[in-house]
C-alpha positions, 0 to 999 in steps of 0.5 A, spaced: 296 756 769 297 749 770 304 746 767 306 738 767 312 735 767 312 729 763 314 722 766 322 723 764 323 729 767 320 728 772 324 721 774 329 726 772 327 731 778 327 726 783 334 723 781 337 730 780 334 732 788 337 725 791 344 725 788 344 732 791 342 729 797 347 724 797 353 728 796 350 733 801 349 739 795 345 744 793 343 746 786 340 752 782 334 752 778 338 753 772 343 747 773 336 743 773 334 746 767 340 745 764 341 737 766 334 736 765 333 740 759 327 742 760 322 746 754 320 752 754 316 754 759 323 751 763 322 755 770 315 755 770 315 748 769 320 747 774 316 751 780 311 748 778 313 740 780 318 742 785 311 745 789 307 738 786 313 735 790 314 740 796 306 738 797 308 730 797 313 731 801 309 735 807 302 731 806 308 724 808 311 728 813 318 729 810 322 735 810 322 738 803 327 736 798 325 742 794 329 746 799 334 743 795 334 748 789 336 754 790 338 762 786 344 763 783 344 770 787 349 771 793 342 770 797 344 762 795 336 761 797 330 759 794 326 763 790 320 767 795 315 762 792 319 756 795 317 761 801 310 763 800 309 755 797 312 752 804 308 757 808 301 754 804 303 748 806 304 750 813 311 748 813 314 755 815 311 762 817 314 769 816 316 773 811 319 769 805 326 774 804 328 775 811 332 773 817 327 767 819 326 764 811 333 764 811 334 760 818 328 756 816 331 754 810 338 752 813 334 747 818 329 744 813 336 743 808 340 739 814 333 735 815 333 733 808 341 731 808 338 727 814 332 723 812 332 717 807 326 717 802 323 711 800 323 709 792 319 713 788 314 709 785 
């Protein structure tokens, strides 16, 4: 099943992910939802545009700022489908709820800090 996002939401997306960036913060699925106001399917269109996202970024060769949204859970991760999205894209390898997931995500995060991404057109 295919979702879209419109244009508002969108821009919206990218906004929230660089003012997280900025202030070196991560942010929950939910807060996204929440401050996006996304309609129902939220989550499903959520997943859906930070995997459209994840994509652009791997094809640019820039860390994934979709790494950024995490679960409110105590793992403080992202969903296993961030996981099996990043592997797709042959950015990470390995299980997508064990020990190297973790790791990797830790790293991909500090990148994304670390990087400077051109304006969004």
């Amino acid at each position: 099943m295919s979702m879209r996002i419109s244009r508002q939401h969108w821009q919206g997306l990218l906004g929230e992910l660089e003012a997280a960036r900025q202030q070196r913060h991560l942010v929950t699925y939910r807060a996204l939802i929440e401050r996006l106001q996304l309609p129902t399917p939220a989550m499903q269109t959520l997943v859906a545009a930070l995997e459209h996202l994840a994509a652009l970024d791997a094809r640019a060769e820039q860390p994934l700022r979709s790494a950024l949204v995490i679960s409110q859970g105590a793992s403080r991760l992202p969903r296993p489908g961030f996981f099996q999205c990043a592997e797709r894209l042959g950015c990470f390898s390995g299980a997508p709820d064990g020990v190297a997931a973790a790791s990797w995500h830790s790293a991909e995060v500090v990148r994304v800090f670390e990087h400077n991404y051109p304006e969004a057109p």
